[in-house]
N, CA, C and O atoms as a GROMACS GRO file, in nm:
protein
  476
    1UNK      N    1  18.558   3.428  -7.042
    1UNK     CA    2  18.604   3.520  -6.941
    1UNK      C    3  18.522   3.647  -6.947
    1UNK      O    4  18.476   3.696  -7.050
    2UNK      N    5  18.510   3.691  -6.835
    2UNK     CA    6  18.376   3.833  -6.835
    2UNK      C    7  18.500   3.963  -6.820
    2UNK      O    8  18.613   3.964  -6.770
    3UNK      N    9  18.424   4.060  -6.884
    3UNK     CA   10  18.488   4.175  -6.842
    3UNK      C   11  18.445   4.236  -6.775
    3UNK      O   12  18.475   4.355  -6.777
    4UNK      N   13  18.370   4.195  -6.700
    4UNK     CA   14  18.314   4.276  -6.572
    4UNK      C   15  18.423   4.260  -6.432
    4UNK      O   16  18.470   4.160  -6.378
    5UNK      N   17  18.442   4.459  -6.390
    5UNK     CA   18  18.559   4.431  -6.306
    5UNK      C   19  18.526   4.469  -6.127
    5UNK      O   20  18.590   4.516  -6.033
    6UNK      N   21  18.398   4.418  -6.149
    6UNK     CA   22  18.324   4.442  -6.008
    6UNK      C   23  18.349   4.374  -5.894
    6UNK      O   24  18.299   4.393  -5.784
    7UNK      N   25  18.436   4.286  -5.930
    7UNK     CA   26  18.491   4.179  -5.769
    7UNK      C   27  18.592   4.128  -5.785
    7UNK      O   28  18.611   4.016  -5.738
    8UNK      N   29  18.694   4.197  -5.858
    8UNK     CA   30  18.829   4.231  -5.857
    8UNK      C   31  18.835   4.264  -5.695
    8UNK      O   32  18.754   4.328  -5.628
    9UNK      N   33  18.975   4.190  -5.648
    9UNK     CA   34  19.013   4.258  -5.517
    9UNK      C   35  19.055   4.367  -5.545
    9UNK      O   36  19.058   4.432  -5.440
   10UNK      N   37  19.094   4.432  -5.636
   10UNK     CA   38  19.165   4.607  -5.608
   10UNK      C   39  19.063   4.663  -5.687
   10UNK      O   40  19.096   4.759  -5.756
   11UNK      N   41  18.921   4.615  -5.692
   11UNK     CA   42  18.830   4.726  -5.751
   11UNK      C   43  18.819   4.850  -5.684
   11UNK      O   44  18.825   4.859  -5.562
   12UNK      N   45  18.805   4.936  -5.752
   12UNK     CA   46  18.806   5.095  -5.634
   12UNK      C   47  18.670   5.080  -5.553
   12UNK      O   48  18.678   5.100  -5.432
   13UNK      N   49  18.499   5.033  -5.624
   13UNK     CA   50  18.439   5.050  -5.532
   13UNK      C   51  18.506   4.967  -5.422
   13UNK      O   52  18.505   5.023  -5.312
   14UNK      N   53  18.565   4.841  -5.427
   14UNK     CA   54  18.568   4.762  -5.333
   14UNK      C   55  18.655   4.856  -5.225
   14UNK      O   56  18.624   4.867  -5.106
   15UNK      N   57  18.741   4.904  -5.272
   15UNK     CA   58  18.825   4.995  -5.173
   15UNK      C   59  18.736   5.079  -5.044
   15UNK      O   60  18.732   5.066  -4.921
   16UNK      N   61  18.654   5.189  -5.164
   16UNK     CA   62  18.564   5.254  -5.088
   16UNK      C   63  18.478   5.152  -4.982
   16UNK      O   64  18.495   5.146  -4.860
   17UNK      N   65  18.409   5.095  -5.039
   17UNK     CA   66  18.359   4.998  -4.887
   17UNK      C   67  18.395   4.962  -4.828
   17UNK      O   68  18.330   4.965  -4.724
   18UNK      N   69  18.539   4.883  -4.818
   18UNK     CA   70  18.637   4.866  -4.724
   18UNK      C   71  18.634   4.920  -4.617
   18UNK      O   72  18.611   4.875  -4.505
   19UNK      N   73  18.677   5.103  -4.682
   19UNK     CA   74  18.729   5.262  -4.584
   19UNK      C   75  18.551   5.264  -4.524
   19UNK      O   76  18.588   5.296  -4.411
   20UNK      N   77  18.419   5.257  -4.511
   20UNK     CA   78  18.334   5.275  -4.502
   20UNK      C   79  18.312   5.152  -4.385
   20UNK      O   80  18.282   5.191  -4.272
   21UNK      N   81  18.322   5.037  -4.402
   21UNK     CA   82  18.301   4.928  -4.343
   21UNK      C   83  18.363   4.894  -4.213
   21UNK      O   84  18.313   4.844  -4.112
   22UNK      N   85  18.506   4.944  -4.245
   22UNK     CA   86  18.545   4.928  -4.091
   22UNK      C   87  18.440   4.996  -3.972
   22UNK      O   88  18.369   5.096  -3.980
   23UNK      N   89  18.461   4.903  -3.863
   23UNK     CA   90  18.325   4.982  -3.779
   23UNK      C   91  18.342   5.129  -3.722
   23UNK      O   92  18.244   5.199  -3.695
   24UNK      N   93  18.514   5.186  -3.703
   24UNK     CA   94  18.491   5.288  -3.638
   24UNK      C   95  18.575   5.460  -3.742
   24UNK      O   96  18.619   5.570  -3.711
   25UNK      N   97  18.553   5.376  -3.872
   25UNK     CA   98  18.635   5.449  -3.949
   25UNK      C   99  18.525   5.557  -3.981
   25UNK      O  100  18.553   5.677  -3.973
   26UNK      N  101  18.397   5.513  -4.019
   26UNK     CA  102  18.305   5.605  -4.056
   26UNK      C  103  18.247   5.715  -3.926
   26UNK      O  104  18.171   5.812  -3.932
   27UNK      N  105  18.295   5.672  -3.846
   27UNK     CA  106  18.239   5.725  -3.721
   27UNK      C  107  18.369   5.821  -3.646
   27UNK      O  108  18.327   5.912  -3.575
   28UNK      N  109  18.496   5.810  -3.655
   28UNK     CA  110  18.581   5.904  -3.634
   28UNK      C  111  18.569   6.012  -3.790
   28UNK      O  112  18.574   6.130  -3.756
   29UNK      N  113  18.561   6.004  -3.870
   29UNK     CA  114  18.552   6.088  -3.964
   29UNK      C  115  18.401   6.218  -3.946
   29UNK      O  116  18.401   6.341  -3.945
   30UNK      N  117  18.292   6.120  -3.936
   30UNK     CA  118  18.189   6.216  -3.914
   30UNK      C  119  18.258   6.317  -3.746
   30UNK      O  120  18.249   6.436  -3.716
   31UNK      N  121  18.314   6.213  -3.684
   31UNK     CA  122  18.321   6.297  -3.552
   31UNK      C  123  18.442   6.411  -3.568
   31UNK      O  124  18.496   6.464  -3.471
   32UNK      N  125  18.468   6.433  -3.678
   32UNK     CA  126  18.603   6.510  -3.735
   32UNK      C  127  18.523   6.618  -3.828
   32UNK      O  128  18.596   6.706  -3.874
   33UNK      N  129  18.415   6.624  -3.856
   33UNK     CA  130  18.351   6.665  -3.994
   33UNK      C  131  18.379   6.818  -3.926
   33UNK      O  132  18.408   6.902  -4.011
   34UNK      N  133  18.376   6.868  -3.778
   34UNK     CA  134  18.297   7.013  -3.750
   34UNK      C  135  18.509   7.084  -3.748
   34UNK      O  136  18.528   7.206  -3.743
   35UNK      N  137  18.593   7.017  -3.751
   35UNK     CA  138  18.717   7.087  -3.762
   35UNK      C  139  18.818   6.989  -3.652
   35UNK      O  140  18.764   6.902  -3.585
   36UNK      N  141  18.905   7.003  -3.646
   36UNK     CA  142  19.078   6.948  -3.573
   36UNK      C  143  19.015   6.933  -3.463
   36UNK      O  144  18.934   7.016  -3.420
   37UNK      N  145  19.046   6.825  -3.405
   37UNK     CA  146  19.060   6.817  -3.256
   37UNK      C  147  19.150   6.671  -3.219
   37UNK      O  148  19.160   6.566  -3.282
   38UNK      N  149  19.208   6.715  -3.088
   38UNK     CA  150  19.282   6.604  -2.985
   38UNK      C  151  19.229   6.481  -2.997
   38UNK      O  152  19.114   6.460  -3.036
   39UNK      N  153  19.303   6.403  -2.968
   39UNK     CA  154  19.278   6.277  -2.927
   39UNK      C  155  19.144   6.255  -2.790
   39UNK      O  156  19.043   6.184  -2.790
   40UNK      N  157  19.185   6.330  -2.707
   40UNK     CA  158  19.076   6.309  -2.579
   40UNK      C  159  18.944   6.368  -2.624
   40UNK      O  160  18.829   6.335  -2.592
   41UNK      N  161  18.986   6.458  -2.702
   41UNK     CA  162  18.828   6.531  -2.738
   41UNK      C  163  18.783   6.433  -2.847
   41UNK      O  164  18.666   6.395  -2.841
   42UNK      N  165  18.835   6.402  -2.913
   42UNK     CA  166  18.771   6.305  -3.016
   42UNK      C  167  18.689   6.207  -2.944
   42UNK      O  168  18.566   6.199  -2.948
   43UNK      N  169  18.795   6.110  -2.857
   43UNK     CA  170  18.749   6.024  -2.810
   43UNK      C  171  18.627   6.069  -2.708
   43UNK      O  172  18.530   5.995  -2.724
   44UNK      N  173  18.605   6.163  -2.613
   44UNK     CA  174  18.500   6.243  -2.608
   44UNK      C  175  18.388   6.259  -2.703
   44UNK      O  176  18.274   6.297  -2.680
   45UNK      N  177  18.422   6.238  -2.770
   45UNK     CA  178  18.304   6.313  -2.862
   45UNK      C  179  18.260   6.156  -2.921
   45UNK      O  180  18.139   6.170  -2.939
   46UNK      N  181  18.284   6.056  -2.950
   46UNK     CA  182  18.261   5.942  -2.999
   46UNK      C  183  18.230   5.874  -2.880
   46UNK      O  184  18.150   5.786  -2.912
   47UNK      N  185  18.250   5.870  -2.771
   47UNK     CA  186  18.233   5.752  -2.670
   47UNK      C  187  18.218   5.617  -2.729
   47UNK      O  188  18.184   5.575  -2.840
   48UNK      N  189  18.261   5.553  -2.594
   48UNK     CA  190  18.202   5.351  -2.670
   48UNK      C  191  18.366   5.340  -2.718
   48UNK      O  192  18.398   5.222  -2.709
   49UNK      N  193  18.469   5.414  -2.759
   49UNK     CA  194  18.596   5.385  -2.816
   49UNK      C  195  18.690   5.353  -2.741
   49UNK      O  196  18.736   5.446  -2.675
   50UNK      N  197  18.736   5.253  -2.727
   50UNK     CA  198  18.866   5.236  -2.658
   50UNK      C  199  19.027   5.374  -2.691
   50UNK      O  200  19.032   5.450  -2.788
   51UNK      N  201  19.094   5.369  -2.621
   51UNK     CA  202  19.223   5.471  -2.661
   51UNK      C  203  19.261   5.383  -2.761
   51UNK      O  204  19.257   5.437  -2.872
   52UNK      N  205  19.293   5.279  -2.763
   52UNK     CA  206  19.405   5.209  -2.865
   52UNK      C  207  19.286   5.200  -2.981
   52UNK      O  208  19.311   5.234  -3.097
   53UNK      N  209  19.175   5.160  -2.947
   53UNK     CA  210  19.125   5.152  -3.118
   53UNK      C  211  19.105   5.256  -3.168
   53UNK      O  212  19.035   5.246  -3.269
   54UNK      N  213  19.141   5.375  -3.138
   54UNK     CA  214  19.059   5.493  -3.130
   54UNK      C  215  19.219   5.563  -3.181
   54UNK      O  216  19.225   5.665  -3.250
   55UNK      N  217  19.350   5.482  -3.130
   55UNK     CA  218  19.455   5.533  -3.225
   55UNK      C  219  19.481   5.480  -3.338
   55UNK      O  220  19.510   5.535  -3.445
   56UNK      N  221  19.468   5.346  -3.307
   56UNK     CA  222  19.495   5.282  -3.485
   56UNK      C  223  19.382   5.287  -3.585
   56UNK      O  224  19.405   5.273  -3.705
   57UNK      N  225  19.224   5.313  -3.526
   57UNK     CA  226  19.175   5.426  -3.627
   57UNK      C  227  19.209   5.514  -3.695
   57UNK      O  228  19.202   5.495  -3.817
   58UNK      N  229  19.261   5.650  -3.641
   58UNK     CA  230  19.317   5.736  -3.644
   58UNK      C  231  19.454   5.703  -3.772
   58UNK      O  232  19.472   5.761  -3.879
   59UNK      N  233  19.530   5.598  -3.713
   59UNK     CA  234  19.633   5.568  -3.808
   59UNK      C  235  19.627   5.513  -3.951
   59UNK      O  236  19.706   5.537  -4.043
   60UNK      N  237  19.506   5.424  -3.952
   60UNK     CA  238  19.465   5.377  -4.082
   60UNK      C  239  19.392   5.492  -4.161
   60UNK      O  240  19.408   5.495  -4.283
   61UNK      N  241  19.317   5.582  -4.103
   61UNK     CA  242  19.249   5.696  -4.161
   61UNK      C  243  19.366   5.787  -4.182
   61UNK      O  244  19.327   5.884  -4.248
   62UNK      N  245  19.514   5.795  -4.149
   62UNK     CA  246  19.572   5.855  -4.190
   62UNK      C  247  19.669   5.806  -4.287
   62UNK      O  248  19.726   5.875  -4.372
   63UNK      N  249  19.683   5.677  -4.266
   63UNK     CA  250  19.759   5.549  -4.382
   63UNK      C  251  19.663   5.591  -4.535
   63UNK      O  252  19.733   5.579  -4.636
   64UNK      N  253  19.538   5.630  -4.559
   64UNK     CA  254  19.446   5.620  -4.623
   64UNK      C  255  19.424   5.752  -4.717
   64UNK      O  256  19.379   5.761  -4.831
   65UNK      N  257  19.476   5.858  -4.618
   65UNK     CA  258  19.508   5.992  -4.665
   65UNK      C  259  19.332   6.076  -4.684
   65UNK      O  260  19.280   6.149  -4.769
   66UNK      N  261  19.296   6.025  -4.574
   66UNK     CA  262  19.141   6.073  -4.509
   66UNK      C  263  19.172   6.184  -4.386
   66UNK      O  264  19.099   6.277  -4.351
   67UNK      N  265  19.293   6.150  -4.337
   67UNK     CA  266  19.319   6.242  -4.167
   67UNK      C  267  19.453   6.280  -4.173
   67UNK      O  268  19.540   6.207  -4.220
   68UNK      N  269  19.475   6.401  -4.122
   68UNK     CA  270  19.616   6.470  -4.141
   68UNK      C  271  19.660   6.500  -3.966
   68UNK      O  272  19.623   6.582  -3.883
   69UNK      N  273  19.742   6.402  -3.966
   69UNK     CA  274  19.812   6.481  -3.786
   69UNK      C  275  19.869   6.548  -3.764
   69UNK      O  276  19.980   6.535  -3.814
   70UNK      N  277  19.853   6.648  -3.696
   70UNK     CA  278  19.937   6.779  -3.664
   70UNK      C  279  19.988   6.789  -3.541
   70UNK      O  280  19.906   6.825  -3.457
   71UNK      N  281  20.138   6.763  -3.489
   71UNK     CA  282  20.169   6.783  -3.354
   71UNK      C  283  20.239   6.932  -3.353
   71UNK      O  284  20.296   6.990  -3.446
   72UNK      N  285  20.219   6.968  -3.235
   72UNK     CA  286  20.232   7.072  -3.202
   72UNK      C  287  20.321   7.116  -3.113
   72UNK      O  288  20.303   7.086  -2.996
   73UNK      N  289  20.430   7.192  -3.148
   73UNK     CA  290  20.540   7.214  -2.992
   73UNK      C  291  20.483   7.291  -2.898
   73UNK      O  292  20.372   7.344  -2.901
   74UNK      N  293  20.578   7.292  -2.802
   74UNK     CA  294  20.576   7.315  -2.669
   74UNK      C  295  20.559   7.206  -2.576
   74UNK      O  296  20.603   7.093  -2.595
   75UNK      N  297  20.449   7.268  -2.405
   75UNK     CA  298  20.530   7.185  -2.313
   75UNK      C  299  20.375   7.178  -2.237
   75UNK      O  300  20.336   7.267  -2.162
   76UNK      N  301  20.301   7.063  -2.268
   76UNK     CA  302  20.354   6.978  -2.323
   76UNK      C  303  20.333   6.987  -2.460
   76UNK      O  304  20.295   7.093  -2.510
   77UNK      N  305  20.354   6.882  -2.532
   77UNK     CA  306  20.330   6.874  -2.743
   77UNK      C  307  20.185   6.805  -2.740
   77UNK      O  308  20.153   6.705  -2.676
   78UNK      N  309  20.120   6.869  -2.810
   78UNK     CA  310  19.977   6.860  -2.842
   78UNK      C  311  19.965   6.791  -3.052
   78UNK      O  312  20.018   6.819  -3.160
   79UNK      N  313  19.857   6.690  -2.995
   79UNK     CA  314  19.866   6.645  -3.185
   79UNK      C  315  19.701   6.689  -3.187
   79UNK      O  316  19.615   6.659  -3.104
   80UNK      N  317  19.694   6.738  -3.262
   80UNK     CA  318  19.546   6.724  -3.350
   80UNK      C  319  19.509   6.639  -3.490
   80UNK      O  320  19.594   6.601  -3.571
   81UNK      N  321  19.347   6.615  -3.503
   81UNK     CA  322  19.337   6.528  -3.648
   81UNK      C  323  19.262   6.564  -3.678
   81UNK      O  324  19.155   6.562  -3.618
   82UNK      N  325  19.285   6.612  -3.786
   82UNK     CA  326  19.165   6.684  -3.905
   82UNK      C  327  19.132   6.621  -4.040
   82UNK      O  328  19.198   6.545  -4.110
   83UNK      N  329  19.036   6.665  -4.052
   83UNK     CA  330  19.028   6.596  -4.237
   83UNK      C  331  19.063   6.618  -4.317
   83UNK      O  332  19.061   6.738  -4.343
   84UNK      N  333  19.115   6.537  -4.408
   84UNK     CA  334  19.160   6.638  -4.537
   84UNK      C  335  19.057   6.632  -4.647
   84UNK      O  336  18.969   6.548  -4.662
   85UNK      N  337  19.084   6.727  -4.713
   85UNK     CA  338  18.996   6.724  -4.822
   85UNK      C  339  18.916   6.575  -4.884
   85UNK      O  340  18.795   6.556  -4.883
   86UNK      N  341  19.004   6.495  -4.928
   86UNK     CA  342  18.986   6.362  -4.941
   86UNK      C  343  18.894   6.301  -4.772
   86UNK      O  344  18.773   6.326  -4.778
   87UNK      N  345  18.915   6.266  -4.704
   87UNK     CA  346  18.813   6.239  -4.584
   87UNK      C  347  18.670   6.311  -4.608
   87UNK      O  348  18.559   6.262  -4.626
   88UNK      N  349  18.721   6.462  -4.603
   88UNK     CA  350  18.579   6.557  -4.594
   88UNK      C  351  18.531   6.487  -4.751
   88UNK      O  352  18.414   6.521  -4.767
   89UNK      N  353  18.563   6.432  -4.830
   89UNK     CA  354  18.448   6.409  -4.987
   89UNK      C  355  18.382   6.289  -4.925
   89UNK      O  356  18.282   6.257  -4.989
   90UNK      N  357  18.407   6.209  -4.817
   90UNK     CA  358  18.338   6.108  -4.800
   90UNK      C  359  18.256   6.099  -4.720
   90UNK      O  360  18.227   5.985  -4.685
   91UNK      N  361  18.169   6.241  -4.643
   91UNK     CA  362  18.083   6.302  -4.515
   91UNK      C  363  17.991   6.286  -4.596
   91UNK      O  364  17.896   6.228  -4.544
   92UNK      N  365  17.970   6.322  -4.746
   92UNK     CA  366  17.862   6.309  -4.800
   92UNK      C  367  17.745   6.146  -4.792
   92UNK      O  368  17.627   6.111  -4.784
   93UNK      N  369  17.887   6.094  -4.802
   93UNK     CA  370  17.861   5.917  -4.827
   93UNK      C  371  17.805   5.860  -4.668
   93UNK      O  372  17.712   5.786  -4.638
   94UNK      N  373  17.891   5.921  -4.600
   94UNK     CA  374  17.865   5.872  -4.449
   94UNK      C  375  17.742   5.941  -4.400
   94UNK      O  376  17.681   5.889  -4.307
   95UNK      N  377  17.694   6.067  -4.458
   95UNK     CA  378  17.553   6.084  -4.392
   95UNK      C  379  17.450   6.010  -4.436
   95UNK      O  380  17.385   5.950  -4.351
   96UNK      N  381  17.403   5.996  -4.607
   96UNK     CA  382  17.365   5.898  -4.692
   96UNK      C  383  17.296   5.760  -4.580
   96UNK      O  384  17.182   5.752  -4.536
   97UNK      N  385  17.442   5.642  -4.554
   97UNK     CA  386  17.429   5.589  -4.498
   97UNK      C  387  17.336   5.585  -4.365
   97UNK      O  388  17.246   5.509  -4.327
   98UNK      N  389  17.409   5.724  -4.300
   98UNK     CA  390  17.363   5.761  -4.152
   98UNK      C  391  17.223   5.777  -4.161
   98UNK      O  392  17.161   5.744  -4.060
   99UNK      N  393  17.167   5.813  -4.242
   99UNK     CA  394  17.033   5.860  -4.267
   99UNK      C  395  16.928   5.715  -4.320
   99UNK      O  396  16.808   5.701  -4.297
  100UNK      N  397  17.008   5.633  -4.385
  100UNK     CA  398  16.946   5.483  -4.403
  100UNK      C  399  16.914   5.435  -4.273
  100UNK      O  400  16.805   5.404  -4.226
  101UNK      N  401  17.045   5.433  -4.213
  101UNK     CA  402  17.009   5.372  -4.064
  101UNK      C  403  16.918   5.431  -4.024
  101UNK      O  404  16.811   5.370  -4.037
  102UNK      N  405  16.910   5.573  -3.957
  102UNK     CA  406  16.810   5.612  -3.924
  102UNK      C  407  16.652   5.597  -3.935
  102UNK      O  408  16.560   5.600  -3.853
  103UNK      N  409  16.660   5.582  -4.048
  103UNK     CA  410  16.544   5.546  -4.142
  103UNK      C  411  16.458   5.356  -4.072
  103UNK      O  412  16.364   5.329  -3.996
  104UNK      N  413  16.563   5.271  -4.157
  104UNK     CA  414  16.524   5.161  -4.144
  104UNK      C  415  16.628   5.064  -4.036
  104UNK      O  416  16.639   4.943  -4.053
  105UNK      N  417  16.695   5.134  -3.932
  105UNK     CA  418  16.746   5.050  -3.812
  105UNK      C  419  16.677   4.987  -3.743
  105UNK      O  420  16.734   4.889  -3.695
  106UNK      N  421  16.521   5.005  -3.700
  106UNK     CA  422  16.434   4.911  -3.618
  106UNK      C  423  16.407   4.804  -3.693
  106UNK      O  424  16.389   4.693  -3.641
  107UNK      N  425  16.401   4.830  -3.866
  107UNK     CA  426  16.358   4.653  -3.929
  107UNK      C  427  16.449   4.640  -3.950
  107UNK      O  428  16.440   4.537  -4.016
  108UNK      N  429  16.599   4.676  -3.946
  108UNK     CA  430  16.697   4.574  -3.935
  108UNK      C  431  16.655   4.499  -3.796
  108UNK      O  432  16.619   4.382  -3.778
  109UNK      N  433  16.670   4.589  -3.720
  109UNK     CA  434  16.683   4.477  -3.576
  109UNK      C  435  16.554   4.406  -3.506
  109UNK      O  436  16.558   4.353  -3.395
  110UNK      N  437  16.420   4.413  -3.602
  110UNK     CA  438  16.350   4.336  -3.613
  110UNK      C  439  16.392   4.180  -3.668
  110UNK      O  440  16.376   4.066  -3.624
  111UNK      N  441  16.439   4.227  -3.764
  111UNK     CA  442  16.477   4.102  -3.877
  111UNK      C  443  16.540   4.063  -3.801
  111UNK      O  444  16.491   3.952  -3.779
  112UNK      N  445  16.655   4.079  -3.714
  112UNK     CA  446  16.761   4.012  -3.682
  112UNK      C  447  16.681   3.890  -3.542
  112UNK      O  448  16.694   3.769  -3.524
  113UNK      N  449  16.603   3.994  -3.470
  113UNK     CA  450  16.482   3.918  -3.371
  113UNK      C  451  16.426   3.795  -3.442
  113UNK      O  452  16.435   3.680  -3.399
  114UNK      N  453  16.365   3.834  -3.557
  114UNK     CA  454  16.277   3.730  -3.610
  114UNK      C  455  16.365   3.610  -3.620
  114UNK      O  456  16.337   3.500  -3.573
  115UNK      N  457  16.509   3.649  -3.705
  115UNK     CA  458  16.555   3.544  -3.713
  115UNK      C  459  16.600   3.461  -3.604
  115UNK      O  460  16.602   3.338  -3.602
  116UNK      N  461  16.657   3.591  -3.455
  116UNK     CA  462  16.668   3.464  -3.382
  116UNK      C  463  16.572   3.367  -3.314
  116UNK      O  464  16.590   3.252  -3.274
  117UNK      N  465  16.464   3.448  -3.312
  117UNK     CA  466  16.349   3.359  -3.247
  117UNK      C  467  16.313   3.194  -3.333
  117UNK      O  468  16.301   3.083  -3.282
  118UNK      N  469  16.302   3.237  -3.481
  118UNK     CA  470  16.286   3.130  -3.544
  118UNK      C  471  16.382   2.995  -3.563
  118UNK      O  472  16.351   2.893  -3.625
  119UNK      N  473  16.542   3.029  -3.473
  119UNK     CA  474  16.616   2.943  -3.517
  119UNK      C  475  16.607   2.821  -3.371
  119UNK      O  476  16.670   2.715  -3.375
   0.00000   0.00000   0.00000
């Protein structure tokens, strides 16, 4: 038996890639990085998002304790979503990434060409 605990299902990295992997989790967080905003402005600011994926985003990033909702009284009631501390430690990770892509996104999607041409 190994003691290596690297592909354990409740390994923590595995966690972190999880929260990273979903497709629109890393991408409402960066779009959260500059301070609170609405739902419409979010979704504004991200385009390409549907409303509903764009709430149960929102809900798992707050299930996760990455996003804090704040509704607001009056008439009408306004919610905002901000980061919390925990979310904001993971902008570091998500630019990282962002900056790979940047980098080497055309030979990904070369590779992906090559392969389909060759099949």
């Amino acid at each position: 038996m190994t003691t290596d605990q690297s592909f354990l299902a409740d390994c923590r990295a595995r966690l972190a890639f999880d929260l990273l992997a979903h497709t629109w989790n890393a991408v409402v967080l960066w779009a959260l990085r500059d301070g609170p905003l609405r739902h419409g402005a979010l979704r504004s600011r991200i385009g390409g998002i549907s409303q509903k994926v764009l709430t149960e985003t929102l809900r798992r990033l707050e299930f996760n304790g990455l996003v804090d909702r704040h509704a607001h009284g009056g008439a009408p009631p306004r919610v905002e979503y901000e980061l919390t501390a925990l979310g904001r430690s993971l902008l570091p990770a998500i630019d990282v990434v962002g900056a790979w892509a940047f980098e080497h996104g055309d030979d990904v999607l070369a590779a992906q060409d090559r392969h389909t041409r060759e099949r």
